[in-house]
C-alpha positions in Angstrom: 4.1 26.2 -5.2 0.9 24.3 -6.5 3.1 21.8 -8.7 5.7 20.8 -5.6 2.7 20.4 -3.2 1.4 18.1 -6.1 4.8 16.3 -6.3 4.9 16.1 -2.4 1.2 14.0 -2.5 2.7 12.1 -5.5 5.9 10.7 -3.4 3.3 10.0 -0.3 1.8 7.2 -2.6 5.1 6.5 -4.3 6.9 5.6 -0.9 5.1 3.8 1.6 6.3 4.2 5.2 7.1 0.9 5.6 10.4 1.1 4.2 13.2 -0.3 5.9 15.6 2.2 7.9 17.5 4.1 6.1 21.5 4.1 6.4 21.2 8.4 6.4 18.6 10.4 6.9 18.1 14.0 5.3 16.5 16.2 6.8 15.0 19.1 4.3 14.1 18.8 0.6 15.4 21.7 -0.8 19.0 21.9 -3.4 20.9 21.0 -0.7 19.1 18.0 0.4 18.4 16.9 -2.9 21.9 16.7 -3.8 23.0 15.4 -1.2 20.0 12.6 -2.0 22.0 12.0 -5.2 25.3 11.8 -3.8 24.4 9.3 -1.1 21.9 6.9 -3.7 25.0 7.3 -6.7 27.2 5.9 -3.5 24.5 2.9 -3.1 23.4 4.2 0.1 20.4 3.8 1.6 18.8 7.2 1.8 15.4 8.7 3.0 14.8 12.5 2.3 12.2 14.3 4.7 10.6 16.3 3.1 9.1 19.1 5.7 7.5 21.3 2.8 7.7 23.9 0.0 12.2 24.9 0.4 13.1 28.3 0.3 13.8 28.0 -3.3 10.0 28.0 -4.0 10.3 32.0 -3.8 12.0 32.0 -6.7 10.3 33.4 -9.6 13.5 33.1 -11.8 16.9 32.3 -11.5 19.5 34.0 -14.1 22.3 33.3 -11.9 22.4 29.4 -11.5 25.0 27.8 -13.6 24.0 26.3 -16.6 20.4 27.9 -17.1 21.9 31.2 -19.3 17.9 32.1 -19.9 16.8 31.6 -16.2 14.9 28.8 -14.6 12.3 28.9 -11.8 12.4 27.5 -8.4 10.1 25.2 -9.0 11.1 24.0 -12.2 14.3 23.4 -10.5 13.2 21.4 -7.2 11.9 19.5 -9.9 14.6 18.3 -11.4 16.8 17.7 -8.3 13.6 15.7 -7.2 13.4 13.5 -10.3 17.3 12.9 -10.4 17.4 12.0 -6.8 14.6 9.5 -7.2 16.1 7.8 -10.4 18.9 6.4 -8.0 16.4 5.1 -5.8 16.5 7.8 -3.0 13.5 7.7 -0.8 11.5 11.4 -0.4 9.1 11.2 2.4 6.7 14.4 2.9 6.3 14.7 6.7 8.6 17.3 9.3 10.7 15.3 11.3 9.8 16.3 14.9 12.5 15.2 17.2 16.6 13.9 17.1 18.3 11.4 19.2 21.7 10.5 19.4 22.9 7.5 20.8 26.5 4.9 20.6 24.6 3.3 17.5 23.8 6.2 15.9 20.1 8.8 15.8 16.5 8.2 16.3 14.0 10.4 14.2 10.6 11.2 14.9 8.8 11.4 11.6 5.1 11.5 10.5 4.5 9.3 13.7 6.6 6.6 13.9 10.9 6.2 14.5 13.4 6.1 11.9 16.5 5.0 12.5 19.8 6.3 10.5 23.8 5.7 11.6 24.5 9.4 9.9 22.0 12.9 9.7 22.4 15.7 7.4 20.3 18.5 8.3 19.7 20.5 5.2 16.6 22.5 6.8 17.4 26.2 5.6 16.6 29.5 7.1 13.4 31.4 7.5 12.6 34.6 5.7 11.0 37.9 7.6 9.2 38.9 5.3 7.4 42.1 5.6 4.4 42.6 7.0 2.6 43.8 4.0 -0.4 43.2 2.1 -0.2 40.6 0.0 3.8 40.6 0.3 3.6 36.8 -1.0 2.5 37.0 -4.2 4.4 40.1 -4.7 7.7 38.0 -4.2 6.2 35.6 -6.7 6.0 38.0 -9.0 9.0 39.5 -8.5 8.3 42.6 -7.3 9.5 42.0 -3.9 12.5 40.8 -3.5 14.8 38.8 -1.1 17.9 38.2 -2.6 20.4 41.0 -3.9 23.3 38.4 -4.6 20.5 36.7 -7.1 19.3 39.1 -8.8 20.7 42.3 -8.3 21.7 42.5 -11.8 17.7 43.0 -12.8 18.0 46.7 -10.7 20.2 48.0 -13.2 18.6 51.7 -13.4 15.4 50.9 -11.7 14.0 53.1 -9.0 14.8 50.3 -5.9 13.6 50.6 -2.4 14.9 48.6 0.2 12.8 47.8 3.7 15.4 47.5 6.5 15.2 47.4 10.5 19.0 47.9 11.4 21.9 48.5 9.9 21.8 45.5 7.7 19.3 47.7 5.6 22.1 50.1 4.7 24.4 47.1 3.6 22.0 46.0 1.3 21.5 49.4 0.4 25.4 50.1 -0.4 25.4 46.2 -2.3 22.5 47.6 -5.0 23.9 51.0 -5.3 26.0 48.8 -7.7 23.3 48.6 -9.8 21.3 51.9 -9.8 21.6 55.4 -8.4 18.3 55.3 -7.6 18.4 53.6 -4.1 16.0 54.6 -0.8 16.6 52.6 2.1 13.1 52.7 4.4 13.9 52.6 7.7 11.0 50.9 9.9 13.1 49.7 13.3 14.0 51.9 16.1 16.3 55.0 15.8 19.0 53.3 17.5 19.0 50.2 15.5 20.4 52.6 12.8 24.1 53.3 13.2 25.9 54.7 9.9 23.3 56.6 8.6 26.4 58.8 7.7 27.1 55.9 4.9 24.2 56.4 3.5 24.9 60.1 2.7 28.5 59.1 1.5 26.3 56.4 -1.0 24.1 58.5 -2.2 21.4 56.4 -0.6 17.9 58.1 0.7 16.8 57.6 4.2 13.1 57.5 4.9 12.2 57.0 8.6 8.6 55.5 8.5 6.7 52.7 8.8 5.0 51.3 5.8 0.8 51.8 6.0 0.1 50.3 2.5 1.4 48.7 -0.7 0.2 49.1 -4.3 0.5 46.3 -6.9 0.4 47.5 -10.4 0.6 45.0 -13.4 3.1 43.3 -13.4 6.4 46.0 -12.5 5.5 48.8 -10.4 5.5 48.2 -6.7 3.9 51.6 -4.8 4.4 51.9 -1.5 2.6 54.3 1.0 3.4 56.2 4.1 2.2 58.8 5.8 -0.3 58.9 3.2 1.7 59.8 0.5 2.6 56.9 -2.5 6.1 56.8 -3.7 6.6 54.4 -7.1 9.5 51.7 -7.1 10.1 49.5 -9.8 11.6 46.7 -7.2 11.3 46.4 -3.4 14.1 44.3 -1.4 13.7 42.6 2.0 16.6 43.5 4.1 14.6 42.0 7.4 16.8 39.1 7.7 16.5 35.4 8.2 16.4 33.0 11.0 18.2 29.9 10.9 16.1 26.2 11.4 18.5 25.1 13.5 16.3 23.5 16.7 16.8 19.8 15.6 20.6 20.2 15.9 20.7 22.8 19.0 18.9 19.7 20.7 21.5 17.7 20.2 24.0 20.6 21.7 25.9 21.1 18.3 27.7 24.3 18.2 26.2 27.5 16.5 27.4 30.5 15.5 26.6 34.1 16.9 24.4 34.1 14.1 22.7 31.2 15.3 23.8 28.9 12.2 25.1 25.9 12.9 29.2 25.4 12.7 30.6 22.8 10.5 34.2 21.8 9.6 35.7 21.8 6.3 34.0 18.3 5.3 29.9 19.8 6.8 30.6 17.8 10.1 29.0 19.7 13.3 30.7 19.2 16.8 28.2 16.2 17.0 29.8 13.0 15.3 27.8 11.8 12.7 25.8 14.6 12.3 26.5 17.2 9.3 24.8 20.1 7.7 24.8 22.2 4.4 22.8 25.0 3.0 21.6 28.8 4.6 21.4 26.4 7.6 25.1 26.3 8.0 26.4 30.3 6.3 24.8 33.3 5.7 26.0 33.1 1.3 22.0 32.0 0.8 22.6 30.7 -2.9 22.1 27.2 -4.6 25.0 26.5 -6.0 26.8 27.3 -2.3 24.2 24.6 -1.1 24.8 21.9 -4.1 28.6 22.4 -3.6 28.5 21.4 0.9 25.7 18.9 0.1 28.4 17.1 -2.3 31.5 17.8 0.3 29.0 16.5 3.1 27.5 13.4 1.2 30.7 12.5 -0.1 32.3 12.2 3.6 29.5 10.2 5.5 29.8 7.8 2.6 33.6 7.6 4.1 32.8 7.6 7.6 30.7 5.1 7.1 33.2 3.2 4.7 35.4 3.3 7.4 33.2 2.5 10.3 32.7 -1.0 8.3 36.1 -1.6 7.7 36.0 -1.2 4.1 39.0 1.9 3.8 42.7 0.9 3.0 44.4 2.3 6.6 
């Protein structure tokens, strides 16, 4: 966290804000952005990356799943070196949230760190938020890896561990079913209302345990054991998951009136366009698969057609 806060001051010196408007504007400086940074510079665009703060991927305290890195890699480490790739073709990473989104026949109007940019394409790569729960120190425990957010990641690491996983609905016992893939040693803890529980019945079927309580405190031990208390008893689990969901950061495009999905992610076609022309998306903003090389994979699909658009807005495509 400490070294892409350090980076973020670095690029505040690096990349004054008097530089000229940018042909596109990204908005959000995690994989998805970055690539997409890369994309857009290798195309000799003009590009300018807001950078709102510490991405998702910062929560990762190591990575065995991302292509290429057989021995793992942090999330750091790896915002790293998207960041340094990006900015060796010249693309521009401003820190600052960008605060408001026009539209207009020319093209969009940000608000950023107090004056307006001006860009003829947006890709909003801003990510979802995580509920975490609302436990002591639940933050550095995800740092260390003891609770966890991501099954798809690192579900693997549960093989035979004693998992617990903290769920409010019936997404609990989905996640609960996904890690009983990995260990027959799965509890789901219940902490929403009865109701918000409807196949408890699966859980049975899974072999899963139900506990119905809410959490009163959590035990840190070294560096592996996770103990969690209720009802003044502890029980020991060697991993904790976070089944509490996410919520999208879609405002910037749902004040443009771009379609979203029940889920409250935003809809894209097959090349990241949303229903509003000129503006596309990638990343957890856009699909509930939260994983980087999903992200890296629409960031290229979406960088590589608003390099066309525009191409073809400047008459430089063979009809």
């Amino acid at each position: 966290m400490l070294g892409h806060a350090a980076r973020t001051v670095a690029r505040a010196v690096a990349h004054p804000v008097s530089q000229p408007d940018p042909e596109i504007l990204i908005i959000g400086a995690g994989p998805a952005g970055l690539t997409a940074a890369t994309y857009l510079a290798r195309f000799r665009r003009r590009v300018l990356v807001a950078d709102g703060g510490a991405p998702r991927a910062c929560w990762i305290p190591l990575s065995h799943n991302l292509p290429g890195f057989p021995h793992g890699i942090t999330g750091d480490a790896i915002l790293k070196r998207m960041t340094e790739q990006a900015e060796e073709f010249e693309a521009v990473i401003e820190p600052g949230r960008v605060e408001s989104l026009r539209r207009d026949s020319s093209g969009f109007t940000a608000r950023l760190n107090g004056r307006e940019v001006r860009a003829r394409a947006v890709l909003l790569a801003t990510g979802v938020t995580d509920h975490h729960p609302d436990l002591p120190g639940v933050e550095r425990a995800i740092e260390r890896a003891l609770v966890r957010i991501c099954p798809i990641c690192d579900g693997y690491e549960a093989i035979d561990k004693t998992v617990a996983i903290i769920g409010k609905d019936d997404g609990g016992v989905r996640e609960a079913a996904f890690l009983r893939t990995y260990s027959d040693r799965v509890t789901l803890i219940h902490i929403g209302s009865s109701d918000a529980l409807t196949t408890e019945a699966e859980l049975r079927r899974l072999g899963v345990e139900l506990v119905r309580a809410s959490i009163d405190d959590v035990r840190l031990e070294g560096d592996r054991v996770t103990a969690l208390c209720w009802g003044g008893a502890f029980r020991v689990f060697d991993l904790v998951y976070s089944a509490l969901g996410t919520s999208p950061n879609a405002d910037l495009a749902r004040g443009l009136d771009a379609a979203v999905g029940e889920d409250g992610r935003l809809t894209v076609d097959a090349h990241q366009a949303t229903s509003v022309p000129g503006l596309y998306a990638a990343g957890d903003v856009v699909r509930g698969l939260n994983q980087i090389a999903v992200a890296g994979a629409e960031a290229a699909l979406a960088a590589t057609a608003i390099h066309n658009l525009l191409r073809e807005a400047d008459g430089e495509t063979v009809s």
